[in-house]
C-alpha positions as CSV (number, residue, x, y, z in Angstrom):
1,X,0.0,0.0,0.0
2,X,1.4,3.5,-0.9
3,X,2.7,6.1,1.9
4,X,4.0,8.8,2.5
5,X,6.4,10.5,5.0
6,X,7.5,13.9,5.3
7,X,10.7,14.4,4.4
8,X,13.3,16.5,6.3
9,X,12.7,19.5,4.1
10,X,9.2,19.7,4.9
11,X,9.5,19.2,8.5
12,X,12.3,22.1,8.7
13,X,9.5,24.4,6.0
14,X,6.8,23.9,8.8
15,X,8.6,24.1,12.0
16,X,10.2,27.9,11.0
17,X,6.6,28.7,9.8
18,X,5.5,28.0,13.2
19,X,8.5,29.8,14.7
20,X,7.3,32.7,12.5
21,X,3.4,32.5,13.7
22,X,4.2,32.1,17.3
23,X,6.0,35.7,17.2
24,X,3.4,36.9,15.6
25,X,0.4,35.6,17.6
26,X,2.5,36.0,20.8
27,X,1.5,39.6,21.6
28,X,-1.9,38.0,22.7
29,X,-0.8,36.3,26.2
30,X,-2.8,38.2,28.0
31,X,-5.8,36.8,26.2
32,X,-5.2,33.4,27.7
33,X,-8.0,31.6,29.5
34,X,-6.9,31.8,33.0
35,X,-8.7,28.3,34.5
36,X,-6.1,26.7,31.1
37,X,-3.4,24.4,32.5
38,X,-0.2,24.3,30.0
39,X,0.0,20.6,31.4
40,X,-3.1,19.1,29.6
41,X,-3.5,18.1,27.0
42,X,-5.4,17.8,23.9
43,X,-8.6,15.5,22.6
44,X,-8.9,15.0,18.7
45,X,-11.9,13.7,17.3
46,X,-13.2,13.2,14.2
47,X,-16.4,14.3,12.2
48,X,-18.7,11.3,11.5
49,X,-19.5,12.7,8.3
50,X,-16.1,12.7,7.0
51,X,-15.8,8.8,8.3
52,X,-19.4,8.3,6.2
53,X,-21.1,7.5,8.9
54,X,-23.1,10.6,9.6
55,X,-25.5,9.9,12.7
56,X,-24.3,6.3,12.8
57,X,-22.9,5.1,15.8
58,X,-20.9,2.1,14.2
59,X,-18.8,5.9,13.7
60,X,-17.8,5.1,17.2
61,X,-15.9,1.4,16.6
62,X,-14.4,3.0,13.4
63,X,-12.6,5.8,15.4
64,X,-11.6,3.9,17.6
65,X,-10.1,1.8,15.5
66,X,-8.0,4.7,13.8
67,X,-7.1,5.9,17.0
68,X,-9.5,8.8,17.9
69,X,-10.0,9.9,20.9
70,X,-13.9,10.7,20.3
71,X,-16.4,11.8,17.2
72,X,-18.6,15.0,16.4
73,X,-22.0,13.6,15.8
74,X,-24.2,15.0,13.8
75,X,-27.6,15.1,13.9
76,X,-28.4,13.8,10.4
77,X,-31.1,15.2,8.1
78,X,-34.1,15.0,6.6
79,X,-38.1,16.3,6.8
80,X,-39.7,18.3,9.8
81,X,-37.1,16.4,12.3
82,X,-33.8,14.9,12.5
83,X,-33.0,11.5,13.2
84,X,-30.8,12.4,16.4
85,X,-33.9,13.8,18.5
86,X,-35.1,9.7,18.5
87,X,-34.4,8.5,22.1
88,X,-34.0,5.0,21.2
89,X,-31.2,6.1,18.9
90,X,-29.6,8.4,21.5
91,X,-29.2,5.5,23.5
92,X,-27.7,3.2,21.0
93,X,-24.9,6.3,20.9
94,X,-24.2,6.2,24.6
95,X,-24.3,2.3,24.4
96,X,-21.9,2.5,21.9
97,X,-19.3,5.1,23.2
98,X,-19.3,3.1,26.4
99,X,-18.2,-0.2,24.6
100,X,-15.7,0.8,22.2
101,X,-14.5,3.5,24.8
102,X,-14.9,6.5,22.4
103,X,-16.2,10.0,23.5
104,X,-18.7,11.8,22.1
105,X,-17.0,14.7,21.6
106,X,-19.8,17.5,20.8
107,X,-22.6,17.2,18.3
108,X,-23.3,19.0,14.8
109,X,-26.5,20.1,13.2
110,X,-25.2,20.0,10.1
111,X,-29.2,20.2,8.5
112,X,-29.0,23.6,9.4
113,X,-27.0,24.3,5.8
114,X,-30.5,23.2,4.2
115,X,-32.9,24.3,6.9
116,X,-31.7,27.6,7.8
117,X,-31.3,28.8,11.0
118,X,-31.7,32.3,10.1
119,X,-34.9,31.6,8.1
120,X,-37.1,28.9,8.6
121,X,-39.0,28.0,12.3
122,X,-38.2,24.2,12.0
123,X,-34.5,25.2,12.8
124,X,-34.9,27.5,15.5
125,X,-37.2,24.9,17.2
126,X,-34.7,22.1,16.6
127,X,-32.0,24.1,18.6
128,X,-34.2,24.2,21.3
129,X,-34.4,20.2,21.0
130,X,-30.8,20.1,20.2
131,X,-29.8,21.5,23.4
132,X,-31.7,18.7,25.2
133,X,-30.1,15.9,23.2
134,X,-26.7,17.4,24.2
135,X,-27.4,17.0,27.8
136,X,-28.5,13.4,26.8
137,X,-25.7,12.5,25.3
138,X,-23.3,14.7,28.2
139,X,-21.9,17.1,25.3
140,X,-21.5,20.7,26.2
141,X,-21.1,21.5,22.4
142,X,-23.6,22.0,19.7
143,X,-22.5,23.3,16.6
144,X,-24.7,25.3,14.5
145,X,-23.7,25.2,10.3
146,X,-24.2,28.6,8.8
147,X,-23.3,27.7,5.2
148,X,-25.2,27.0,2.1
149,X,-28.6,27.9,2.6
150,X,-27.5,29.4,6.2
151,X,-24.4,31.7,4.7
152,X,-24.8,34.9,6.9
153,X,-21.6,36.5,5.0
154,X,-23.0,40.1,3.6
155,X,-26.8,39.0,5.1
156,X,-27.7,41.4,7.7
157,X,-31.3,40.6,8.1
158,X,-30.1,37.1,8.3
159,X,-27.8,38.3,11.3
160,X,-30.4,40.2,12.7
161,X,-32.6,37.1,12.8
162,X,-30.1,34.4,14.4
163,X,-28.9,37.2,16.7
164,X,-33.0,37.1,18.2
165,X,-33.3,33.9,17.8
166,X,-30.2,32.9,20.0
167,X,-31.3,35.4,22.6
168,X,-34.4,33.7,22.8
169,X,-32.9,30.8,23.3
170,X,-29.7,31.1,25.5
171,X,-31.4,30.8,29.0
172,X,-32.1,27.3,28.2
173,X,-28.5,26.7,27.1
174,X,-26.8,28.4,30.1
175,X,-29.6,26.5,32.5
176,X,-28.0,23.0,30.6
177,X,-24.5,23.7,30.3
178,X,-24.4,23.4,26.7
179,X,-22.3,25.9,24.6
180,X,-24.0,26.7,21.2
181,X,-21.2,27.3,18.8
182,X,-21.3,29.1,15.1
183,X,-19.4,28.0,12.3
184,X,-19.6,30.4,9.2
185,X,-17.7,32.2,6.5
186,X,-17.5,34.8,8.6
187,X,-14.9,36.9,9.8
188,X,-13.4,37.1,13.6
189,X,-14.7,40.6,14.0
190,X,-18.4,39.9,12.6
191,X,-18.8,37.0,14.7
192,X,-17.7,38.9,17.6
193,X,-20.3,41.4,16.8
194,X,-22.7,38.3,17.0
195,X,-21.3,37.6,20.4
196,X,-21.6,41.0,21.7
197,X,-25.4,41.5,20.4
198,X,-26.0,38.1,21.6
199,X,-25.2,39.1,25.2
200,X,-24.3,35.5,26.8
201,X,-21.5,33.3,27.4
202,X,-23.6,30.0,25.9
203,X,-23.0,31.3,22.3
204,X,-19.4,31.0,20.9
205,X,-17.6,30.9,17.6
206,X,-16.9,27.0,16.3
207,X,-13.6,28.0,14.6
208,X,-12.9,26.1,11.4
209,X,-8.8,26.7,9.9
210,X,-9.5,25.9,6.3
211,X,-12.3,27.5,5.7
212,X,-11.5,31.0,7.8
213,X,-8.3,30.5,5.1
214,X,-10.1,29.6,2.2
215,X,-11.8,32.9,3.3
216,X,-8.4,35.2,2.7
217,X,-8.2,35.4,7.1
218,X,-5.1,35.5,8.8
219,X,-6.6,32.8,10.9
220,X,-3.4,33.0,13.3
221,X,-4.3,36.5,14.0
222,X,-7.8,35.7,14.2
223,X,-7.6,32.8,16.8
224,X,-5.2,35.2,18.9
225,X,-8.5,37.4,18.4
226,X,-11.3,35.7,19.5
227,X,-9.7,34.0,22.5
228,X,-12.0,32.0,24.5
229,X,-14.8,33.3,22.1
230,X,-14.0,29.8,20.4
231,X,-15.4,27.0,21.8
232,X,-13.8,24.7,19.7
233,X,-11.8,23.6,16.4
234,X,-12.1,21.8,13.6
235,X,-8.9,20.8,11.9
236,X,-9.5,20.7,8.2
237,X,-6.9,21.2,4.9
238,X,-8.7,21.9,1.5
239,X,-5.3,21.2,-0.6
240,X,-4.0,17.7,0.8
241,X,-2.7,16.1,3.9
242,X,-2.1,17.8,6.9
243,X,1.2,19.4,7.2
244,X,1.5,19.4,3.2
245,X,-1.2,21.6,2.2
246,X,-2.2,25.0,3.0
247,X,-2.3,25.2,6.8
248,X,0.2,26.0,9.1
249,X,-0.6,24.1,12.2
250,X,2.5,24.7,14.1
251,X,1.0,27.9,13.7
252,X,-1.9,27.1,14.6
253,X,-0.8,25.1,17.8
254,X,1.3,28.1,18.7
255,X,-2.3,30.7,18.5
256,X,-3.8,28.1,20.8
257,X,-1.0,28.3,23.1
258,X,-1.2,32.1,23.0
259,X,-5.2,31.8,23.9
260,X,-4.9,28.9,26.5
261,X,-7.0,26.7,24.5
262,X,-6.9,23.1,25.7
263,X,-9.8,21.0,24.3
264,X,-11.2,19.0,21.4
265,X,-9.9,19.4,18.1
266,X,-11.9,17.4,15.4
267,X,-10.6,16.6,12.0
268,X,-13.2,17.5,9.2
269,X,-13.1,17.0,5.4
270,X,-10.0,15.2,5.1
271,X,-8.2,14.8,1.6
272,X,-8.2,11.0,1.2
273,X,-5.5,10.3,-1.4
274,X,-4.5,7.2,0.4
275,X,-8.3,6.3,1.2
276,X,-10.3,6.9,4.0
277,X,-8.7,4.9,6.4
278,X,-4.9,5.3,5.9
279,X,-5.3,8.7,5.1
280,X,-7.6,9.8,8.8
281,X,-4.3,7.8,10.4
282,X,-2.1,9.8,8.6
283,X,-3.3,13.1,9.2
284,X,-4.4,12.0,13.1
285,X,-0.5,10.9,13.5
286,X,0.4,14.3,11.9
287,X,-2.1,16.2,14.7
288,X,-0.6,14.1,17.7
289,X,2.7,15.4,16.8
290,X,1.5,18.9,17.1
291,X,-1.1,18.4,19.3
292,X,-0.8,16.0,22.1
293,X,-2.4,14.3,24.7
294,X,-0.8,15.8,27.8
């Protein structure tokens, strides 16, 4: 079966890039999340889309199997409710996690690309549900998709709207815990605009690398920005494996230093020139080296 390694070249090309990004994302220490210990360590999950398995829990054995700490679950799709608000599947999940010894790292309502958020009542309802099924499932994460359909880039109405909607709903998700975190085209100072309207501490940004790049963001900077604004990350490369594409993350390892952030860290969209399977371990052995357990 084909590999590949990186070569000395590359590993010296990535490791002064990182050198380069830590000076300039350093001047943000005193952003750092105060309750952060430098001495833990960090989880990496993966997307159960990307494995194919979206709202399956054989996504559980799978991981496990490549080596993943936990998976994002998403809520799957389809009509006037989603497959993940069914009890009897929740508790196939939990069964699931417990035997294979995989977390559930935080949920995705990935639907919410079709059904928008900012537009249409079945989605604001099914964040209300959502926030339930997080507590079921003991995830303190739910990820709202603002893409497609959802895109609030250049949509102020469409702010406007998610920005009443999420006050509405807030209490609920500070009463359970559960952190509800927006992933979208936008930039780190329109989503902290959100955040500021917003007016709570249960709404934060879900920060994606490739596509704040593919975007044309200095997403070093911007992670140095937002701080503990982000509730978590998704590791993702649009142009090949991970340390031979586009992203920098010894960079981006040195912006999470700079914030504090210790947490989850799940691989989406993964290039898979070596097939699903050899090319998740490849990329997840790449992450480990630059993100470790403790």
């Amino acid at each position: 079966m084909k590999t590949i390694n990186m070569n000395r070249r590359e590993m010296m090309k990535y490791s002064l890039a990182g050198v380069a990004s830590f000076g300039m994302v350093s001047g943000c220490q005193k952003q750092s999340r105060k309750s952060s210990s430098r001495s833990s360590g960090f989880k990496i999950g993966i997307c159960d889309w990307t494995l194919g398995k979206r709202c399956d829990p054989s996504s559980l054995e799978l991981a496990g199997r490549l080596g993943f700490d936990g998976v994002q679950v998403d809520f799957g799709g389809g009509g006037d409710s989603l497959p993940l608000f069914d009890g009897g599947l929740q508790k196939a999940f939990l069964a699931e996690s417990q035997k294979q010894g995989v977390a559930i790292g935080s949920l995705a309502m990935g639907e919410l690309n079709a059904v928008a958020y900012k537009s249409d009542s079945r989605a604001e309802m099914w964040v209300v549900e959502g926030i339930e099924v997080c507590k079921n499932l003991g995830c303190r994460v739910l990820l709202l998709a603002c893409f497609g359909n959802g895109d609030l880039k250049n949509d102020s109405q469409g702010i406007n709207t998610v920005v009443e909607r999420l006050r509405k709903t807030t209490p609920q998700a500070e009463k359970a815990g559960v952190t509800l975190g927006i992933e979208s085209w936008l930039s780190a100072e329109e989503h902290r605009e959100i955040l500021k309207r917003v007016g709570s501490p249960a709404v934060k940004v879900y920060y994606d690398v490739a596509n704040s790049h593919k975007m044309g963001y200095d997403i070093y900077q911007e992670i140095c920005e937002l701080g503990d604004s982000i509730c978590e990350f998704h590791a993702k490369d649009y142009d090949g494996l991970y340390g031979r594409g586009s992203i920098n993350f010894v960079g981006v390892r040195a912006a999470m230093d700079a914030i504090g952030y210790r947490g989850w860290i799940h691989m989406e969209g993964t290039q898979m020139p070596l097939g699903l399977e050899q090319s998740c371990r490849y990329d997840l052995t790449y992450l480990r080296g630059q993100f470790p357990k403790s």
